[in-house]
Backbone as CSV, one residue per row, in Angstrom:
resi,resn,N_x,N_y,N_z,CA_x,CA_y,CA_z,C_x,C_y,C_z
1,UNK,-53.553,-2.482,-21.315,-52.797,-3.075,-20.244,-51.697,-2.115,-19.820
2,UNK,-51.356,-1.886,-18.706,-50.580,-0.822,-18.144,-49.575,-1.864,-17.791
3,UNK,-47.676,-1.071,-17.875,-46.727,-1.909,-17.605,-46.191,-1.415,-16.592
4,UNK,-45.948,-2.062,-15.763,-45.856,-1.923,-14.240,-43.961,-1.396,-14.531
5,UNK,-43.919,-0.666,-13.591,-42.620,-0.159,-13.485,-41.723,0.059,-11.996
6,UNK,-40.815,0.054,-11.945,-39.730,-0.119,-10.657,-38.915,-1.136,-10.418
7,UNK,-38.221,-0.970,-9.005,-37.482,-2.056,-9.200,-37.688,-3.563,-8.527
8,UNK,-37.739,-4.824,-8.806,-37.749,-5.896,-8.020,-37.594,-5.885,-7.015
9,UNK,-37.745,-6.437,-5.995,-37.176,-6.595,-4.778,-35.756,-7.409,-4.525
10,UNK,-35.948,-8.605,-5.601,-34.676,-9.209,-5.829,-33.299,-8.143,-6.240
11,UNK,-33.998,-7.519,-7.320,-32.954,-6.474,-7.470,-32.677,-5.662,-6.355
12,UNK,-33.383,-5.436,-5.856,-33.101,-4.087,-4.843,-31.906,-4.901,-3.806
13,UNK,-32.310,-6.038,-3.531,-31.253,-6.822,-2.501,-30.134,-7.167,-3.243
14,UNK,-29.999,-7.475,-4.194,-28.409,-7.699,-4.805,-27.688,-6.045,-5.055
15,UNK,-28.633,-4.996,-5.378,-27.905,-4.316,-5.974,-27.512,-3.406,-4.118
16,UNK,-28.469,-3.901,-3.467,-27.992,-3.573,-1.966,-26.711,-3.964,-1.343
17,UNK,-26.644,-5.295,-1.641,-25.209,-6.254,-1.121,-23.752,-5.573,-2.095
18,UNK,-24.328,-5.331,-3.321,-23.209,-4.700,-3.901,-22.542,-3.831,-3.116
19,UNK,-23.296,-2.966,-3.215,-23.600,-1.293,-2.633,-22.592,-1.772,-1.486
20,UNK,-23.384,-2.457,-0.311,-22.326,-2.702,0.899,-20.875,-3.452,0.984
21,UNK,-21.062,-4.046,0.389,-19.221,-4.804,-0.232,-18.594,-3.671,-0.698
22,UNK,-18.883,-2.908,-1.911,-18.248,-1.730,-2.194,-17.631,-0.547,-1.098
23,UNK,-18.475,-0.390,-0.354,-18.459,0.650,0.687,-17.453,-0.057,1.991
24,UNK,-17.663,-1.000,2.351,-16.682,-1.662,2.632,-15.387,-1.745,2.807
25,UNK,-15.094,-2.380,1.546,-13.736,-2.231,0.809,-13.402,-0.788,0.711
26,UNK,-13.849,0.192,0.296,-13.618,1.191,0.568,-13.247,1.755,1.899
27,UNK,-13.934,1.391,2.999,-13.497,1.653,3.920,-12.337,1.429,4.721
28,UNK,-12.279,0.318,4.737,-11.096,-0.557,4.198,-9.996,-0.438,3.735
29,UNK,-10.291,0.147,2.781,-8.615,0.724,2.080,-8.065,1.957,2.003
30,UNK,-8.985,3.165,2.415,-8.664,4.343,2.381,-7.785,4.927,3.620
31,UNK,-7.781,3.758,4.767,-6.726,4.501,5.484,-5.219,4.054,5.037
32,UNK,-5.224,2.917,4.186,-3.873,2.541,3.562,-3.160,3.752,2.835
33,UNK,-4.619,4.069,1.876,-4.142,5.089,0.390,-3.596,6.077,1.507
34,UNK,-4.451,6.802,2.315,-4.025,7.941,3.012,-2.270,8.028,3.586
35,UNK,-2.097,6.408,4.041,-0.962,6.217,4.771,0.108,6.605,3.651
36,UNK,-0.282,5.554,2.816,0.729,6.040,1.080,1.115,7.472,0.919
37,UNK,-0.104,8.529,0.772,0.403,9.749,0.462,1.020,10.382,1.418
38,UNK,0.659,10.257,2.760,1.695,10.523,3.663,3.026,10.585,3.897
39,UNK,3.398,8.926,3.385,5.198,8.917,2.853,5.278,9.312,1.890
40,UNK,4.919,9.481,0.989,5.191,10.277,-0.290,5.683,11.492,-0.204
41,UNK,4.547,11.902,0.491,4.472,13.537,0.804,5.858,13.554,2.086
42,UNK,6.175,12.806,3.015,7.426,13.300,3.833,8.633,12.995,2.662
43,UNK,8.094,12.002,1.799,9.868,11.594,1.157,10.147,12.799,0.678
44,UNK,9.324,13.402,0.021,9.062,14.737,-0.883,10.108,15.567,-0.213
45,UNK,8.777,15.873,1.493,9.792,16.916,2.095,11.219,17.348,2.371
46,UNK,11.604,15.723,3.008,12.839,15.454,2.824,13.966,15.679,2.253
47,UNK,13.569,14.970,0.671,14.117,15.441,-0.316,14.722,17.326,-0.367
48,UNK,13.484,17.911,-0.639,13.253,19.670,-0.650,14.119,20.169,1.127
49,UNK,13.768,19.198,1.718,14.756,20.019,3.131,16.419,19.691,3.095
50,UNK,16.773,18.976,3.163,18.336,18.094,2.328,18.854,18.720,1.527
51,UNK,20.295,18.588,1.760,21.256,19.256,0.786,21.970,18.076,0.373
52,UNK,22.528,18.379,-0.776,23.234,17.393,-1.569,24.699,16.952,-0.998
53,UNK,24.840,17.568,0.174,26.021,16.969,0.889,25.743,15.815,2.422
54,UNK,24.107,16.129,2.142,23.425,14.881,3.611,24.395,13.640,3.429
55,UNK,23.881,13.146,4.855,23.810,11.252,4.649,23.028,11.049,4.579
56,UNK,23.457,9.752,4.378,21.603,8.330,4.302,21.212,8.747,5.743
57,UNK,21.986,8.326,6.719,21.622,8.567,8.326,20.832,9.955,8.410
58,UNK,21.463,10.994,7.840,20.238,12.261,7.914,19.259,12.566,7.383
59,UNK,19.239,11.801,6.121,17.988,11.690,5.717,16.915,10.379,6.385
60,UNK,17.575,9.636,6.840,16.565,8.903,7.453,15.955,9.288,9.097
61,UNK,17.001,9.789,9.625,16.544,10.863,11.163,15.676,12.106,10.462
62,UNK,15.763,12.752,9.402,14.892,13.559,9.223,13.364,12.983,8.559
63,UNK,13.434,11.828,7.769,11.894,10.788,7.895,11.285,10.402,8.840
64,UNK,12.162,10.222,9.422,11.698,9.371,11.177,11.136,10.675,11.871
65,UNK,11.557,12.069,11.424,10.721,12.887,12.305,9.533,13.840,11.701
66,UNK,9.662,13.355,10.374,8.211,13.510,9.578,7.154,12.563,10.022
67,UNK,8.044,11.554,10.120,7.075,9.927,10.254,6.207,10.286,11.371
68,UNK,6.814,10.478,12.826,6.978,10.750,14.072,5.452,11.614,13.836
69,UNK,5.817,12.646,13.131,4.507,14.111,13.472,3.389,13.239,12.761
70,UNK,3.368,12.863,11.531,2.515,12.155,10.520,1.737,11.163,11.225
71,UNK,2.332,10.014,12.963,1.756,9.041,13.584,1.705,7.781,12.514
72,UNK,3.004,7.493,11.412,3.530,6.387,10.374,3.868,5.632,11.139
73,UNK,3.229,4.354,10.667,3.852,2.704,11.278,5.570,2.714,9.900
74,UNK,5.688,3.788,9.461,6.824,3.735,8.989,7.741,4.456,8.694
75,UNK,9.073,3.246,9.125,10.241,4.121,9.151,11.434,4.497,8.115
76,UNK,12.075,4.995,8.785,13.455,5.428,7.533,14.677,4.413,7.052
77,UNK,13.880,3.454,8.327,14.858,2.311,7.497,14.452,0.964,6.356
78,UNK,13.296,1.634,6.147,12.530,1.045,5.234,12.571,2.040,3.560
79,UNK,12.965,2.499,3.622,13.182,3.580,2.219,15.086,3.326,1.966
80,UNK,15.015,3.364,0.295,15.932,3.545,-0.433,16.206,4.161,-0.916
81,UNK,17.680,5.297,-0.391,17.776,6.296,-0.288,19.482,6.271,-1.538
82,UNK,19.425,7.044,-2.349,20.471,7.505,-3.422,20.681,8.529,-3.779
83,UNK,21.604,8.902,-4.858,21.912,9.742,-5.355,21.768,10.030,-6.788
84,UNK,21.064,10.593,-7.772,20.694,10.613,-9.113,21.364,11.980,-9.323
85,UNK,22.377,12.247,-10.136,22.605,13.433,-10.836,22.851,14.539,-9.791
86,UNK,23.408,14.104,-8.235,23.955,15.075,-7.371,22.471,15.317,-5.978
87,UNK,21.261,14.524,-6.937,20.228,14.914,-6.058,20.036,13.732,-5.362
88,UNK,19.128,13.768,-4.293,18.635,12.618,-3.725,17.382,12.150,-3.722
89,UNK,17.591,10.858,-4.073,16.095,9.967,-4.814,15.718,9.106,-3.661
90,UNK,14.702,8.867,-3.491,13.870,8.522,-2.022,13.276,7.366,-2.634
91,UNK,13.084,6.295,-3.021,12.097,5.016,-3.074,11.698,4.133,-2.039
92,UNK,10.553,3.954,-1.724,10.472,2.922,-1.356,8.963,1.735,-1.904
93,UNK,8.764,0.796,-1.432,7.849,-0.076,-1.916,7.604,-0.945,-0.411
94,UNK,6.354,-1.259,-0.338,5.813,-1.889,0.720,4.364,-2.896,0.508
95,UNK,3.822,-3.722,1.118,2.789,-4.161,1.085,2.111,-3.870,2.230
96,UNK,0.654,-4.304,1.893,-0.042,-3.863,2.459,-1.573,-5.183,2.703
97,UNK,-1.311,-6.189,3.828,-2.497,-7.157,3.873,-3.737,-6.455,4.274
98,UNK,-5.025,-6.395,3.661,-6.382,-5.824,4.536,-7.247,-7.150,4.711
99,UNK,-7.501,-7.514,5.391,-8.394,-8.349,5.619,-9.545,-8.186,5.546
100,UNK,-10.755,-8.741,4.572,-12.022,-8.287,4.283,-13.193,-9.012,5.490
101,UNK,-13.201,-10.355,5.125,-13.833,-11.278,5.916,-13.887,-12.675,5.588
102,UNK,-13.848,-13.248,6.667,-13.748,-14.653,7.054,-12.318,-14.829,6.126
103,UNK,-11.849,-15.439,5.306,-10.529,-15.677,5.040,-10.105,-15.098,3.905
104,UNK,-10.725,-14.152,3.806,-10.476,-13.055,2.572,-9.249,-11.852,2.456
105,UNK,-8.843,-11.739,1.723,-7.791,-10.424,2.375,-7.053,-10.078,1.053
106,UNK,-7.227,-8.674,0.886,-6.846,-7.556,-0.323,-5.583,-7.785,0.256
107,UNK,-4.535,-7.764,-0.922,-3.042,-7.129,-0.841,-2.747,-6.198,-2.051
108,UNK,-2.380,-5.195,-1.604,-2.508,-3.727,-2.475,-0.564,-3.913,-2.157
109,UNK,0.402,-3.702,-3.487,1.757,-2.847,-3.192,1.955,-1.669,-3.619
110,UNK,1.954,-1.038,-2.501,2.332,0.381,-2.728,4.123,0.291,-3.087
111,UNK,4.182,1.034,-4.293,5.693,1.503,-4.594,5.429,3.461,-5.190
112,UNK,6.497,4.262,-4.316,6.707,5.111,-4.633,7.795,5.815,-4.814
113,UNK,8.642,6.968,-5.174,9.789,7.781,-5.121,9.587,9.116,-5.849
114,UNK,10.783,9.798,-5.054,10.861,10.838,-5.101,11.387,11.600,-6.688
115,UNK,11.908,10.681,-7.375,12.398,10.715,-8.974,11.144,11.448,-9.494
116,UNK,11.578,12.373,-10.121,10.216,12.948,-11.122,10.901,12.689,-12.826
């Protein structure tokens, strides 16, 4: 007797629907992540362009014109901006609703700063 080998068809359709939910969501969320490293990467700059005698106000006109080139739904008055040990520490934290389907919807919080 020979044993038949491959995959179901049942299988093939669930492990199909996976496949597309996955890809999905992925799609889905990768312009968030992207948005994330974006502020990261200007708080960064910021930080490295700034002297330890800035204001909050100049450091936030100089985000706003990272933001600006970057095309960020965010601004400099959304970051928490200090002073650690003479330097300046950049935090901020945000959410993020994605809506999947029909009444579904990922909330991812992004929190980041410039503190190493």
């Amino acid at each position: 007797m020979k044993y038949q080998r491959g995959v179901a068809l049942s299988g093939l359709l669930f492990w199909s629907v996976v496949l597309v939910l996955v890809a999905v969501v992925g799609m889905k969320v990768t312009p968030t992540v992207i948005e994330y490293v974006k502020i990261l990467k200007d708080s960064k700059a910021v930080v490295a362009k700034m002297g330890p005698d800035s204001t909050v106000a100049d450091v936030r006109k100089s985000f706003d014109n990272f933001a600006n080139i970057d095309q960020l739904a965010f601004s400099g008055n959304q970051l928490d901006i200090s002073k650690n040990n003479g330097k300046i520490v950049i935090e901020f934290a945000y959410e993020k609703r994605i809506p999947l389907f029909w009444n579904v919807s990922l909330l991812i919080e992004y929190k980041g700063s410039t503190a190493e």
